[in-house]
DRENKERO-490012 format. One record per residue (C-alpha): residue in one letter; x, y, z. Coordinates in steps of 0.5 Angstrom, whole numbers, padded with zeros to 4 digits, always signed. Example, Ala and Ser with C-alpha at 12.3 -4.5 7.8 and 13.67 -1.06 7.14 Angstrom:
DRENKERO-490012
A+0025-0009+0016;S+0027-0002+0014;
***
This chain:
DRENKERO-490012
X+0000+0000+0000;X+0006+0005+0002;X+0009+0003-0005;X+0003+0005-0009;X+0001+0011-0005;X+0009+0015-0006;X+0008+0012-0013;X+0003+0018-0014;X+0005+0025-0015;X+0000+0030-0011;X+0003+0033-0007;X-0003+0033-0002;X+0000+0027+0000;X+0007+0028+0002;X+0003+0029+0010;X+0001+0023+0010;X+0007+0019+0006;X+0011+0022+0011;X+0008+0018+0017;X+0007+0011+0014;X+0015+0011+0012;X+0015+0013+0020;X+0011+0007+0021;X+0013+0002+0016;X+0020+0004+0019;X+0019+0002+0026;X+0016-0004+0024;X+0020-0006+0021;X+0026-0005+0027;X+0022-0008+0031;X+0020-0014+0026;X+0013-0014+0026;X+0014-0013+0017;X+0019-0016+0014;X+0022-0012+0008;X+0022-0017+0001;X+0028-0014-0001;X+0032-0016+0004;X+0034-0023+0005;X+0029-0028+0009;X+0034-0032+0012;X+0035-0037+0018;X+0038-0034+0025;X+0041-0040+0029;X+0043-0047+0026;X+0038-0052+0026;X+0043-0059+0029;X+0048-0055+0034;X+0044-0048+0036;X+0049-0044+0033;X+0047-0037+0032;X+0049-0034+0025;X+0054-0028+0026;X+0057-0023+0021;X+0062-0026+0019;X+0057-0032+0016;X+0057-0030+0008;X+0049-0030+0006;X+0048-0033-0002;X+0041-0031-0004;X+0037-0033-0009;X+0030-0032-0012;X+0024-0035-0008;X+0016-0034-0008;X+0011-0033-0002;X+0004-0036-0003;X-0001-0032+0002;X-0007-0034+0005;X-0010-0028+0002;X-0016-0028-0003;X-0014-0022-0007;X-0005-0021-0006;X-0001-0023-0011;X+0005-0028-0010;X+0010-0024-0007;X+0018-0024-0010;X+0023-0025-0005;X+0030-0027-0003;X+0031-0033+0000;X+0038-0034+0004;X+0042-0040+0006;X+0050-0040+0010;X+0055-0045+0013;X+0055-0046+0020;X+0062-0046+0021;X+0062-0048+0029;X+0067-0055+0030;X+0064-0061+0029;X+0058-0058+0025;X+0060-0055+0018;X+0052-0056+0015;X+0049-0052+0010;X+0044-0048+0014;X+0038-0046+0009;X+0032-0043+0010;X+0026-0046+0013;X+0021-0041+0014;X+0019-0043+0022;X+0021-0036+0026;X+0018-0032+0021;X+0010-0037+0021;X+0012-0039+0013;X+0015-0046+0011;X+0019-0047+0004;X+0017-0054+0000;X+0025-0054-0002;X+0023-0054-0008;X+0024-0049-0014;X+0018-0047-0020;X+0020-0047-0027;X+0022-0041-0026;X+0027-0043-0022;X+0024-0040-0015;X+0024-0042-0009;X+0017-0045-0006;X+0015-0041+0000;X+0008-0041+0003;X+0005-0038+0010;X+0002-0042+0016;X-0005-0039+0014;X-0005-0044+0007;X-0002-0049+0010;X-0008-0048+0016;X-0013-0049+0011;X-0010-0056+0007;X-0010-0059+0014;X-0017-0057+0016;X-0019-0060+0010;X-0015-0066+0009;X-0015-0068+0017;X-0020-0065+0020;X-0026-0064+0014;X-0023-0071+0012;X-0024-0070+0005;X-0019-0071-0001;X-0013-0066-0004;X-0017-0066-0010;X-0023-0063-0007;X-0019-0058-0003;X-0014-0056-0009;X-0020-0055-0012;X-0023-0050-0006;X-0016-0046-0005;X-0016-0044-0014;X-0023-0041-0013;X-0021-0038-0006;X-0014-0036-0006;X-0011-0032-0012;X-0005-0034-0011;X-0005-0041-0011;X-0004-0044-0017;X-0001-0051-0015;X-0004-0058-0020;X-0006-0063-0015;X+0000-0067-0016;X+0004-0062-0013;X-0001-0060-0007;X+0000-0068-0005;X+0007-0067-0005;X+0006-0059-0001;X+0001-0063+0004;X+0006-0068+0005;X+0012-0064+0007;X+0009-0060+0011;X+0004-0066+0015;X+0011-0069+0015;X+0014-0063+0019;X+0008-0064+0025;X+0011-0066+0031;X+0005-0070+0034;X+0007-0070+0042;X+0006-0077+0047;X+0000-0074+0050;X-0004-0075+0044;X-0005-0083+0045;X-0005-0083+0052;X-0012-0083+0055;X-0012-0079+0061;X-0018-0084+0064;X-0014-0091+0063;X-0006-0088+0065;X+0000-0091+0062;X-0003-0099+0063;X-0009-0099+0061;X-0013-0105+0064;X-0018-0106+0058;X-0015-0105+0051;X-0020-0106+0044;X-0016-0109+0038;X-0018-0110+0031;X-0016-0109+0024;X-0019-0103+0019;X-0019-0104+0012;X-0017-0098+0011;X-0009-0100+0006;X-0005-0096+0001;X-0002-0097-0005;X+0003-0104-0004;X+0010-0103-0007;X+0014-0108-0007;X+0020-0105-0005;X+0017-0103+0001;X+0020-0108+0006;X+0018-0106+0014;X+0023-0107+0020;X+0020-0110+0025;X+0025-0115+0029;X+0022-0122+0033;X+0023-0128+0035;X+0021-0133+0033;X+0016-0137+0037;X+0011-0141+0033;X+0005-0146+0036;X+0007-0151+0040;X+0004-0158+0039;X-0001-0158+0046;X-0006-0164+0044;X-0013-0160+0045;X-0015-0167+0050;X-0011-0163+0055;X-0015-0157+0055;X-0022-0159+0055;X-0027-0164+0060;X-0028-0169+0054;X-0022-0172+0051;X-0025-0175+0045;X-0026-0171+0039;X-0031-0175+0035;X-0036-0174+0042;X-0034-0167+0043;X-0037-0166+0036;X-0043-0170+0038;X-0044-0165+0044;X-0043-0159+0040;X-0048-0162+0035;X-0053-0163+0041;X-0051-0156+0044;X-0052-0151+0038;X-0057-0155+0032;X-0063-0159+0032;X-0060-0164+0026;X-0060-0171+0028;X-0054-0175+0031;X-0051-0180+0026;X-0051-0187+0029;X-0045-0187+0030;X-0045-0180+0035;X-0052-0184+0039;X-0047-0190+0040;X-0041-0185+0043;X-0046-0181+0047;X-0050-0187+0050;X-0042-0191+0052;X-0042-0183+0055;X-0048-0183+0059;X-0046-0191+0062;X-0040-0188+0065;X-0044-0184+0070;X-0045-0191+0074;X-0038-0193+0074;X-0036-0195+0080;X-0029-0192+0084;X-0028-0184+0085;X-0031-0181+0078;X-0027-0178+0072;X-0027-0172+0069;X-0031-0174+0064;X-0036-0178+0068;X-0037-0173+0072;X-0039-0168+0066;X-0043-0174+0065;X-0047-0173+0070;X-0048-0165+0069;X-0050-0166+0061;X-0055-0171+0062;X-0058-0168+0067;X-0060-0163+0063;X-0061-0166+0056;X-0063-0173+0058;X-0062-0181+0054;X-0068-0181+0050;X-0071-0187+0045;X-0072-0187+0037;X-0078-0190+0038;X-0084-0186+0038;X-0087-0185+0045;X-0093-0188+0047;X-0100-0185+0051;X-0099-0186+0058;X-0102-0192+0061;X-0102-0196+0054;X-0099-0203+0055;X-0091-0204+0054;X-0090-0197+0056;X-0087-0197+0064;X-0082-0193+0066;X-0076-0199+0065;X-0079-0199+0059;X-0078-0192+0056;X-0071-0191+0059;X-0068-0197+0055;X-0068-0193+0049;X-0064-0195+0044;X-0062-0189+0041;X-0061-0181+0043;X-0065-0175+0041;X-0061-0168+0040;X-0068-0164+0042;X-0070-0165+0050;X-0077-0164+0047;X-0078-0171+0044;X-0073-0175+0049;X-0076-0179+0054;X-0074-0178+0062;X-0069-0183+0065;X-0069-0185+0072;X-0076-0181+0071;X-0074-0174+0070;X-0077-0170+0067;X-0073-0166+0060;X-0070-0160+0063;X-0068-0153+0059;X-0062-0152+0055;X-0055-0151+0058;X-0052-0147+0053;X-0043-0149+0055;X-0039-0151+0050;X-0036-0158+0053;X-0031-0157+0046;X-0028-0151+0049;X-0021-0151+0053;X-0023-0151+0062;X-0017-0148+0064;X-0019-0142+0058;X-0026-0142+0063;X-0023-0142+0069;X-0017-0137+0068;X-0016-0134+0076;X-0014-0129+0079;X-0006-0132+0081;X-0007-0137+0087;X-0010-0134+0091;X-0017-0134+0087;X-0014-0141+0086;X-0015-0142+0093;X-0022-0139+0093;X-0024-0144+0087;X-0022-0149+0090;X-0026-0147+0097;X-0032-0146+0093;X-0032-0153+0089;X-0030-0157+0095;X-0036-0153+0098;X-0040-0156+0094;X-0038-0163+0094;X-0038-0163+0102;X-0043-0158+0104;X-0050-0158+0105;X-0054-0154+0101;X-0054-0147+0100;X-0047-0147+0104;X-0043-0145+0097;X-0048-0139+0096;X-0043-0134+0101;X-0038-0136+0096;X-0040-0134+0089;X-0035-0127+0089;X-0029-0132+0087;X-0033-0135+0080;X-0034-0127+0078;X-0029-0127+0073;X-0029-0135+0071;X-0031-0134+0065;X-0039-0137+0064;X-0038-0140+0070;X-0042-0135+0075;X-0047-0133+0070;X-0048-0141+0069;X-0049-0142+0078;X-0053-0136+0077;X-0058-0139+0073;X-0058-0146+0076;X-0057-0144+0084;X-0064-0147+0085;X-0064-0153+0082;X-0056-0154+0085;X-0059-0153+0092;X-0064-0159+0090;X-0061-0164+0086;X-0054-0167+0092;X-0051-0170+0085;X-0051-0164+0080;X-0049-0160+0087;X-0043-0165+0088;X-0042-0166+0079;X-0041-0158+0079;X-0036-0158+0085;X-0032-0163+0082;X-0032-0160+0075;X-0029-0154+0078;X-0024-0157+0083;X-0021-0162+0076;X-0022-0155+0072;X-0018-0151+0077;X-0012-0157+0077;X-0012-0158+0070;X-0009-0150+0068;X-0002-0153+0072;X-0003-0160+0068;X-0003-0155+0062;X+0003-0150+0064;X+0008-0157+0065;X+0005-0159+0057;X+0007-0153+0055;X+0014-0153+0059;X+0016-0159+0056;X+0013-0157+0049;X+0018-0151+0050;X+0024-0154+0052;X+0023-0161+0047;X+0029-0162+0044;X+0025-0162+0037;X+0022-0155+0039;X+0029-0153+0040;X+0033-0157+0034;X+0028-0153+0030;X+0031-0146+0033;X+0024-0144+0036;X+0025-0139+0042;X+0019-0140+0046;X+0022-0142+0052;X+0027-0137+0053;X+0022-0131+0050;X+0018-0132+0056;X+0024-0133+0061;X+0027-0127+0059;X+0020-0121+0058;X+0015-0124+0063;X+0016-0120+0067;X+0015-0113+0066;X+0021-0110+0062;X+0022-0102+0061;X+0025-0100+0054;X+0031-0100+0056;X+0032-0107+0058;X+0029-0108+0050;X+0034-0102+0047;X+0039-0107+0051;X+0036-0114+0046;X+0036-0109+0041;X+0044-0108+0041;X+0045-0115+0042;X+0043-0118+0036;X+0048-0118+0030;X+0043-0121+0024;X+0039-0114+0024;X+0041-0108+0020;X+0042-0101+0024;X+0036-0098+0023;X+0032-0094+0029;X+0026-0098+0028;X+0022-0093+0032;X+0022-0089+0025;X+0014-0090+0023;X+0017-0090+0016;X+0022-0096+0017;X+0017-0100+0021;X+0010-0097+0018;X+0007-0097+0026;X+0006-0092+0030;X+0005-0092+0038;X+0006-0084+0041;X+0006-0086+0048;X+0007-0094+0048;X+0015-0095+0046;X+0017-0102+0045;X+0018-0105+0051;X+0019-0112+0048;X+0021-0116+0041;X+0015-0118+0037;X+0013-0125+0037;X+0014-0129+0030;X+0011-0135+0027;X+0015-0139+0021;X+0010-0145+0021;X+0004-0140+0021;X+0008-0136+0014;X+0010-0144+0011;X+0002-0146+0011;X-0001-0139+0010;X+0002-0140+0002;X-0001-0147+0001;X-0008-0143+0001;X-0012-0139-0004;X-0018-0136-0005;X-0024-0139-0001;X-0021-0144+0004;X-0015-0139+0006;X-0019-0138+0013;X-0016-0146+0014;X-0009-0143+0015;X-0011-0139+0020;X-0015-0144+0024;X-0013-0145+0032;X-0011-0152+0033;X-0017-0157+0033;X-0023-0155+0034;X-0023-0149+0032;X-0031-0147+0031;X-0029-0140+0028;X-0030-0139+0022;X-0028-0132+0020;X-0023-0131+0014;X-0019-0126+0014;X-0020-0121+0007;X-0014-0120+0002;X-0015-0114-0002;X-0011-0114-0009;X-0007-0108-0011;X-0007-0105-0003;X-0005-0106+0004;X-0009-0110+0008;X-0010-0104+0012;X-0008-0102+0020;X-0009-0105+0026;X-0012-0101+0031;X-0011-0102+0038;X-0016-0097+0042;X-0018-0095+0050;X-0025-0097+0052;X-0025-0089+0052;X-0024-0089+0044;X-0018-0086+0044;X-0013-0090+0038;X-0006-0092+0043;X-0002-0094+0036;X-0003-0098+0030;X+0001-0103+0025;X+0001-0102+0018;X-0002-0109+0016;X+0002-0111+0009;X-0001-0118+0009;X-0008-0121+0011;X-0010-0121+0018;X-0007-0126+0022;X-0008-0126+0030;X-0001-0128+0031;X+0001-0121+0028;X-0005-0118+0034;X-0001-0122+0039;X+0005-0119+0038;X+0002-0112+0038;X+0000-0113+0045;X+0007-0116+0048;X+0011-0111+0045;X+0008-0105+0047;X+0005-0106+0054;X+0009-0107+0060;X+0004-0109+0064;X-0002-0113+0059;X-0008-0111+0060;X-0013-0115+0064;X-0018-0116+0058;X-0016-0116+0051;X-0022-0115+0046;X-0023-0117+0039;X-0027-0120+0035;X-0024-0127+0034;X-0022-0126+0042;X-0022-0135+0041;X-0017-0135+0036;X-0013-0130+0040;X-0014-0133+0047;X-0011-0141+0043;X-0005-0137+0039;X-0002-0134+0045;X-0004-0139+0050;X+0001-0144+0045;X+0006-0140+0044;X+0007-0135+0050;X+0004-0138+0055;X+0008-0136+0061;X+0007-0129+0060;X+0000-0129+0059;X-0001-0133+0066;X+0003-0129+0069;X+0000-0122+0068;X-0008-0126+0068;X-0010-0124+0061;X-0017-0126+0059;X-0019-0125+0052;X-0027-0123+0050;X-0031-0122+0044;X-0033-0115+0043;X-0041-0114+0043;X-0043-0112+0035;X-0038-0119+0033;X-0041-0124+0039;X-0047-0125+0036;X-0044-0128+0030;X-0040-0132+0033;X-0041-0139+0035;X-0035-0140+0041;X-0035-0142+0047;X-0039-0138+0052;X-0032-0137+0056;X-0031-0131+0050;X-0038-0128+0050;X-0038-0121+0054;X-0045-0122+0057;X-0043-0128+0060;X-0037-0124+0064;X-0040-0119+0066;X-0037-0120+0073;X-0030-0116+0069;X-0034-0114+0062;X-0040-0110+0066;X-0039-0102+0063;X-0034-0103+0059;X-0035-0100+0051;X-0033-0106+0047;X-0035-0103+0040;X-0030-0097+0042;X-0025-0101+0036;X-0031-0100+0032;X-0033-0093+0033;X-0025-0091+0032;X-0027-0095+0025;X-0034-0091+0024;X-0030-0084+0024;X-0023-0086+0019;X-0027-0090+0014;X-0029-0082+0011;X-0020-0083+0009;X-0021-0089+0005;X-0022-0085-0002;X-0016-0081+0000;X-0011-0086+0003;X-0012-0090-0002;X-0007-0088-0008;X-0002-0087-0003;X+0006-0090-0003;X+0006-0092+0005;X+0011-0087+0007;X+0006-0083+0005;X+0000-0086+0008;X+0004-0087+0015;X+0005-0079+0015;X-0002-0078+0014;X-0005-0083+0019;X-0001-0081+0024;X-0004-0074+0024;X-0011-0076+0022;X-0010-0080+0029;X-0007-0074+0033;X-0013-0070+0031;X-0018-0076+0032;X-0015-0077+0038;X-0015-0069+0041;X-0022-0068+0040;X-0023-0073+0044;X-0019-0072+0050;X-0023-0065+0050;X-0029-0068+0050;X-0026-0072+0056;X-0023-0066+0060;X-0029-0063+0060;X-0033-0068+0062;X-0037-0067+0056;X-0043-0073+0055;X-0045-0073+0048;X-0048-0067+0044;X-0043-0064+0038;X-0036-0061+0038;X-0034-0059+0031;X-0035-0052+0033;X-0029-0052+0039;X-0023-0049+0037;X-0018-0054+0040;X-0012-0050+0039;X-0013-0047+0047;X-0014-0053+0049;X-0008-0056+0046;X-0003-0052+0048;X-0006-0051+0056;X-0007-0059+0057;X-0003-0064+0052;X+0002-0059+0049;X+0007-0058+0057;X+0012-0054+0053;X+0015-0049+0047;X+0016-0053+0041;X+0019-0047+0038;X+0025-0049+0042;X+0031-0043+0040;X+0027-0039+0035;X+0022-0037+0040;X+0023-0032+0045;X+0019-0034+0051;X+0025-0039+0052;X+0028-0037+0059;X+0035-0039+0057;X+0039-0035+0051;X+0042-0040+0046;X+0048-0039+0043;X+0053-0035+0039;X+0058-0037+0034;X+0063-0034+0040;X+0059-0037+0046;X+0055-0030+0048;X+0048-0030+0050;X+0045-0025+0045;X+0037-0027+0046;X+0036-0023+0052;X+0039-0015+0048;X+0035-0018+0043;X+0029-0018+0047;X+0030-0011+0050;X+0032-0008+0043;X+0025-0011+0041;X+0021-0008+0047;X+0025-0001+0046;X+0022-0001+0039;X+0016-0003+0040;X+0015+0003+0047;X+0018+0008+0040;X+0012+0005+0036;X+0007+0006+0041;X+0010+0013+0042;X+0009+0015+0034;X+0002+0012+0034;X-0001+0018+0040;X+0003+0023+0036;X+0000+0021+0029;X-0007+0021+0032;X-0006+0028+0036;X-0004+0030+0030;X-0010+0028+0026;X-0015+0031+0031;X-0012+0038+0032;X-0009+0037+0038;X-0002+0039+0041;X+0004+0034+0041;X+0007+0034+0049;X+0015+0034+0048;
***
């Protein structure tokens, strides 16, 4: 404006002229405009602080600012850049723009300009890209109509975008849920089909051990140790189909063993308890009552079994009872998981209890079953018929007591799988994965591993660009866990049967099958607080693979979680079970199904939420599928994008997900919208503790140093204060002037 006005030539002007150039020069001593014809230039060195000193030569070159005006052309300016010349330093110090709230793409136009652009622009980008999740296309599209300055193509948009969202220091804070703390107690996993571009030289660095699935029969963790009667079972259990004759002739050879002398097994006492509530029936139809023939000895030598108690016959007189819905296939000791030995004492008080007491005597002693699994739901619904009937009493009780002694029986398989010379001869790590990081490591014992392995390349593998996951506030604490077995099965499958490859061992009912999108990531793993506030995700560059869940958790938590959520919570619980085991004893981990998914899964009860309400009852288990529900809108932008590429923006788009959410829980704010609030005061108040600007920000208490070692922030500051008093100053006169009054001297 100055320059266009003294480019007239009425002299009426001269007045006025003469107080802007005034004006214009005291801003510019105190630095609130910057004069275009002098070099912009950084003050300090960015690696060793070192202020820049006269002796340090300036080279300029031409360079072009892009403002968040409407209506300004482009500015031409100089660009400066200089060598350090402190010991140990000698870098190129060139222009980046962050002292001066500007930030240079470091690339040139084709007319040989350097790029330059204003905080208030790149504001604008990331409203649009982050916050409005939108697409660059869409948001090139509003700033060419809105800002006549801009004039990128979209592919330089993308490129300016990235640079910039690259440059965003995202603080710990953000990914670190106030509510739950450091150690969170319940954590939410799943994965999102949410990929980029799959590049075939993009190799992450993810360092593990290698721990595949130990051979633990699947006899060793259930009640009833023959496969083919289990399948019987579950058939009874969960459809009405028929049983073949060779199922009715195991089942019946299953109910004779209620009667066997001596003190009954385990599976003579889960007998006792099936047939208690789905009795022997006959083939035969049932005749009237009081016909010939048709005496109680009668109808209870059938000779065949029903699969519905409506058409079974009683046995011993009992009238059919209603369905039980356990799962005998499933693992006991996974139902039974305690609370360390002391909640083992206390099971085992309640069964011998139940065994040996009177009715009713047991009921004092529930709290122990709380976290048992469907245990205490199923004891709440048939509290009255145990009390009643002495033998279920006493079946129930010994089920519990063998259960509680199975998990040890379990804990040796497993130790002496680990430590058999084929697990060892084959290189798997099991044993000694679990003797080293059961307990709760830091990062520095992980940092300690790290440097004793000579097979890794010497890459800092906490880069997200290198290992294409991102925890802010969750450092590695432990390797990862790998699976050679589970990678040699997984190529023998295409199509439709490669769920077969991921199936747990036997007896698996899980019938998920884990997509593969062509031509794109597989998309992330997410891990989030009941609170919805995203703790890390990992880059999936293959199919999902539970194996891939477990070793995000033992990575990153110190202290696992009590209850991991997941939507195959069965196959997680079995996969780290045979491979982990000891660790996830140690720190008590239960594995449960989040709610939307558990009513399509036909598991054991022992992963169904609403069977634990005892340690599942108010806890958000869809808090994976709400995070899910607001990132999907990135998927059209996400998806031509290179990883590296993709992890920058992920990352950012978590950050701010993340921060509105944390407002909302700082303020105590219910449900209602929030689109509205500025988050910028509540950042830097509660997330952000201190000045990211570092040396170039003059609330900075200390000075930083000059070339010579002296401390010039502080003559800076006071040379600023005195301009700005002479600003102050010039400012009165010029207005007294104008209203005709007299100017004190």
């Amino acid at each position: 404006m100055y320059q266009e006005r003294a480019a007239e030539s009425d002299p009426r002007q001269a007045t006025d002229l003469k107080r802007m150039a005034a004006l214009v020069s005291i801003c510019k001593l105190n630095g609130m405009i910057r004069d275009v014809q002098q070099p912009l230039f950084e003050q300090s060195c960015g690696s060793c602080g070192v202020q820049r000193a006269e002796r340090h030569m300036i080279t300029k070159e031409p360079g072009l600012l892009t403002t968040h005006h409407p209506t300004a052309n482009a500015l031409k300016v100089w660009v400066g850049r200089w060598v350090c010349h402190a010991p140990k330093c000698g870098r190129v110090v060139e222009y980046d723009g962050h002292a001066d709230g500007l930030f240079s793409m470091r690339r040139r136009n084709k007319h040989r300009r350097w790029l330059l652009f204003t905080r208030g622009l790149l504001d604008k980008l990331v409203s649009f890209i982050i916050a409005g999740r939108t697409t660059y296309t869409a948001a090139t599209r509003h700033l060419s109509a809105d800002v006549l300055s801009f004039a990128l193509r979209r592919q330089d948009f993308v490129k300016l975008g990235t640079a910039f969202i690259g440059s965003i220091h995202i603080p710990a804070e953000t990914a670190r849920c106030p509510l739950c703390g450091p150690d969170p107690a319940f954590i939410v996993i799943d994965a999102q089909s949410l990929g980029c571009t799959d590049l075939d030289d993009t190799h992450p660095l993810r360092p593990a051990e290698d721990c595949p699935v130990l051979d633990i029969p699947a006899s060793k963790m259930c009640v009833v140790e023959h496969a083919p009667l289990r399948d019987a079972v579950a058939k009874v259990l969960k459809t009405s189909t028929p049983l073949t004759a060779n199922q009715e002739t195991l089942m019946r050879a299953w109910a004779a063993t209620r009667y066997e002398s001596g003190r009954p097994t385990p599976s003579s006492t889960a007998a006792r308890v099936f047939f208690r509530f789905f009795p022997v029936g006959s083939n035969t139809a049932p005749q009237a009552p009081g016909a010939a023939g048709a005496s109680p000895a009668a109808r209870a030598a059938g000779a065949g079994t029903s699969a519905t108690t409506e058409e079974a016959a009683a046995v011993d007189g009992e009238p059919p009872r209603r369905q039980l819905g356990v799962a005998v296939d499933s693992s006991a000791e996974a139902a039974l998981r305690s609370d360390g030995a002391g909640g083992v004492r206390a099971i085992r008080l309640v069964a011998n209890t139940m065994r040996l007491k009177s009715r009713g005597a047991w009921r004092s002693m529930t709290e122990a079953l709380d976290g048992v699994g469907f245990v205490s739901s199923f004891v709440g619904h048939f509290a009255d018929e145990m009390d009643e009937d002495r033998h279920l009493r006493v079946a129930i009780g010994e089920l519990l007591r063998w259960s509680v002694e199975m998990e040890s029986m379990v804990d040796k398989a497993f130790e002496e799988a680990a430590a058999s010379k084929t697990t060892l001869d084959r290189g798997w790590k099991n044993a000694k994965y679990c003797q080293r990081w059961r307990g709760t490591p830091t990062p520095a014992e992980y940092k300690s591993w790290r440097s004793e392995q000579t097979d890794l390349p010497q890459i800092d593998e906490d880069d997200p660009l290198v290992s294409f996951k991102y925890f802010a506030s969750l450092p590695s604490v432990r390797p990862g866990i790998g699976d050679s077995e589970a990678a040699k099965r997984r190529v023998q499958y295409r199509g439709k049967d490669r769920h077969v490859a991921d199936l747990e061992g036997e007896g698996d009912a899980c019938n998920k099958a884990f997509s593969i999108c062509t031509g794109l990531t597989q998309g992330v793993f997410n891990v989030v607080c009941p609170h919805v506030i995203t703790l890390g995700f990992r880059c999936l560059f293959r199919a999902e693979s539970v194996g891939e869940a477990v070793s995000i958790v033992l990575e990153r938590f110190p202290k696992l979680p009590a209850v991991v959520f997941y939507d195959v919570a069965c196959k997680f619980d079995k996969n780290a079970m045979r491979r982990v085991r000891a660790i996830f004893r140690d720190h008590k981990v239960r594995c449960v199904l989040d709610r939307p998914h558990s009513i399509t899964h036909g598991c054991s009860p022992i992963y169904m939420p609403d069977e634990s309400l005892g340690t599942t009852a108010g806890v958000a288990t869809q808090a994976a599928e709400v995070s899910h529900s607001i990132a999907v809108v990135n998927r059209t932008s996400l998806a031509y994008m290179s990883p590296s590429t993709y992890m920058l923006h992920k990352m950012t788009q978590v950050a701010f997900m993340n921060l509105r959410k944390l407002y909302r829980l700082h303020g105590d704010i219910g449900a209602g919208e929030n689109a509205h609030v500025a988050l910028a005061p509540f950042f830097h108040s509660k997330v952000a503790h201190q000045c990211e600007r570092a040396s170039v920000c003059s609330c900075t208490p200390d000075g930083f140093p000059t070339a010579d070692g002296d401390e010039v922030l502080g003559d800076s500051i006071a040379a600023n204060d005195v301009a700005a008093g002479d600003l102050a100053d010039n400012v009165q006169l010029h207005a007294r002037a104008a209203s005709g009054a007299t100017a004190e001297p």
